[in-house]
N, C-alpha and C positions, 0 to 999 in steps of 0.2 A: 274769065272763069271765076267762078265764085266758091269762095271756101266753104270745105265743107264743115260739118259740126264737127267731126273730128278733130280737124287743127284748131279749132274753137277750142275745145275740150283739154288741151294741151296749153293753151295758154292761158287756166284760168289762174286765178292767184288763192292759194289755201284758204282755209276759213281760220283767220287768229282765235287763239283761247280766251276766254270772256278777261278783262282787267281785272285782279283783284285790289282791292283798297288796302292798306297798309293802315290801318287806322287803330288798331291794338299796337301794333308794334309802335309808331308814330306817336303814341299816348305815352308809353314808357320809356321811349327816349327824352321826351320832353320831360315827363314827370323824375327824372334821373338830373336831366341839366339842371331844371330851379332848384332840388335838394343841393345838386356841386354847387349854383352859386350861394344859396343862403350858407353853405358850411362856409366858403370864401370869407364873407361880406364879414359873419361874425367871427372870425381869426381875424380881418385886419381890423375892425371895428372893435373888439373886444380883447384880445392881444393874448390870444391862445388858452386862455386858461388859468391856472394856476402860476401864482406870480414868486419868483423864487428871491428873498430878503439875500442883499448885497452886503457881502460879510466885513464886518468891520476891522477896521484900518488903522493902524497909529499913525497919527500926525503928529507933525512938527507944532508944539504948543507956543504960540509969543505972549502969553498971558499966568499969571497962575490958575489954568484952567488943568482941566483933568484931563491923561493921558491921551482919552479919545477926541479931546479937542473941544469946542466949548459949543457946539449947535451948530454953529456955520461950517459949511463945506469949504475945504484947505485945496489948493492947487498943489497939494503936497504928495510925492510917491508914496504907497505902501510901501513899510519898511519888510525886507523878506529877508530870514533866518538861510545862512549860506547852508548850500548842499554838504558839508560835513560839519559844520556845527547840529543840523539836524541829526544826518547820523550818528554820529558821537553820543546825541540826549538817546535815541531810540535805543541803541548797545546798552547805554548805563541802565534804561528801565527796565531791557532784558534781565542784565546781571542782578538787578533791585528782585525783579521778580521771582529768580533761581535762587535767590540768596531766601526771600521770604517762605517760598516750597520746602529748602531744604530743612529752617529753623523748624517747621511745620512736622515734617517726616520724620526730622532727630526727639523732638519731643512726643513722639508718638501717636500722633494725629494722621489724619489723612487727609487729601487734600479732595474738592469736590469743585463742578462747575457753577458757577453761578446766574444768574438769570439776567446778569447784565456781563459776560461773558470772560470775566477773571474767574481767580481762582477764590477759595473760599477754604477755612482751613477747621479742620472737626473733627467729630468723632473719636475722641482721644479718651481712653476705658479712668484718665487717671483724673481727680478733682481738680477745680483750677485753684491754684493755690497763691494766696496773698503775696505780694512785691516783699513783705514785712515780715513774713512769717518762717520761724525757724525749722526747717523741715526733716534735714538730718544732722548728726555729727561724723563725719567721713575721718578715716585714718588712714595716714599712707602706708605704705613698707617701713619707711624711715621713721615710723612713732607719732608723725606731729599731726595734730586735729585740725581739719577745718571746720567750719559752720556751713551748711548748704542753708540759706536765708534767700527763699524765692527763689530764683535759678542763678544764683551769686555766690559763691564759695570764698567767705569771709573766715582772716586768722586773726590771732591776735592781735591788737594795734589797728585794724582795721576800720573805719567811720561809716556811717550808715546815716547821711541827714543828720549828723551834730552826735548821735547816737554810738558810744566810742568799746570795741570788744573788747576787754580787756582780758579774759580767760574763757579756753575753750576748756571743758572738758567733759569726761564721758557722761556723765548727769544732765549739764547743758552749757548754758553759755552764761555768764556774768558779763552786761553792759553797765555803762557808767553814763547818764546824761545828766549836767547840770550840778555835780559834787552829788549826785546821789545814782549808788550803785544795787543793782536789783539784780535777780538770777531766771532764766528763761528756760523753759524746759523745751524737747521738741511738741511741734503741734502746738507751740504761743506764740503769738508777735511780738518782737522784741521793741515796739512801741506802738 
C-alpha cells in the first residue's frame, strides 16, 4: 500500500522564522567591553586619580635635626595623642571658646558666624576704647573711688606699666611716672 498525501501532509516539519542577525546589539556589547577595559587599564596604570599627600608624622630625631626629622624616611611609629589627652584639649577649647562669647556678650557686642566657621565678635553701639585710657571715675556705697582705665578698675596705689595712681578723685586721676606727677581727666590716656 502506498501512502497517501495525507499522511505526507502530517509529517511535514513547519517552515522556521527567517534568522535575525544580532548585529546592533552585538555592536554595543562589544562597544561597552573596550570602554570597561580602557577604564580598568587606566585605574591600574594610572592609580585612580587624584593622589591624597600622607600626613605628616613626628619622628624619633638622632641628630640636631628638626622635629619632622631631617629628609630621610624613619622606621619610626607615628607618635598618636592618647584618647583622653585629646579629649581633655577639645573640653578646654570648648570652655576657651564659651568664655570668649561670654566676654563678647558682657561688653555688649554680639556675636556673628564667620566664613571660616567660628565665632566673630561686633557690633557693639559703644567706641573701642584705649588699654590706656581713663574712662570713668566709679564710686562705691562705702565712698572710695576707683579709676575704670580700659576695662581695669584701678585705686589708689595701683601700677599701670611703671605708671603709679596715686589719687583718685572726682576731677580725675593724679599719676606719678619717673618723680614727675601729672593729673588726668576722663577721656585722656593716662600715658
Amino acid at each position: 500500500m502506498m501512502a497517501s498525501r495525507k499522511s505526507e501532509a502530517g509529517t511535514q516539519t513547519p517552515k522556521k522564522a527567517p534568522r535575525k542577525s544580532g548585529g546592533m546589539m552585538q555592536l554595543v556589547f562589544v562597544g561597552a567591553g573596550v570602554v570597561v577595559v580602557i577604564v580598568v587599564a587606566l585605574l591600574l596604570v594610572g592609580g585612580g586619580g587624584k593622589q591624597v599627600a600622607a600626613p605628616r608624622t613626628r619622628v624619633a630625631s638622632t641628630g640636631g635635626g628638626s622635629a619632622f626629622g631631617t629628609g630621610r624616611k624613619s622606621s619610626a611609629v607615628a607618635v598618636h595623642k592618647p584618647k583622653a589627652r585629646r579629649d581633655s584639649l577639645i573640653a578646654k577649647r570648648r570652655e576657651e571658646r564659651a568664655k570668649r562669647t561670654e566676654e563678647v556678650r558682657a561688653s555688649g557686642g554680639r556675636t556673628t558666624r564667620s566664613s571660616s566657621g567660628g565665632y566673630t565678635g561686633g557690633g557693639s553701639s559703644r567706641a573701642a576704647v584705649a588699654p590706656n585710657q581713663l574712662r570713668a571715675i566709679l564710686t562705691d556705697n562705702a565712698g572710695a573711688r576707683t579709676a575704670l582705665v580700659g576695662e581695669r578698675r584701678l585705686k589708689a596705689g595701683d601700677d599701670v606699666e611703671g605708671h603709679r595712681i596715686v589719687e583718685v578723685s572726682g576731677e580725675g586721676v593724679k599719676v606719678e611716672y619717673r618723680q614727675n606727677t601729672y593729673t588726668v581727666r576722663v577721656g585722656e590716656k593716662i600715658y
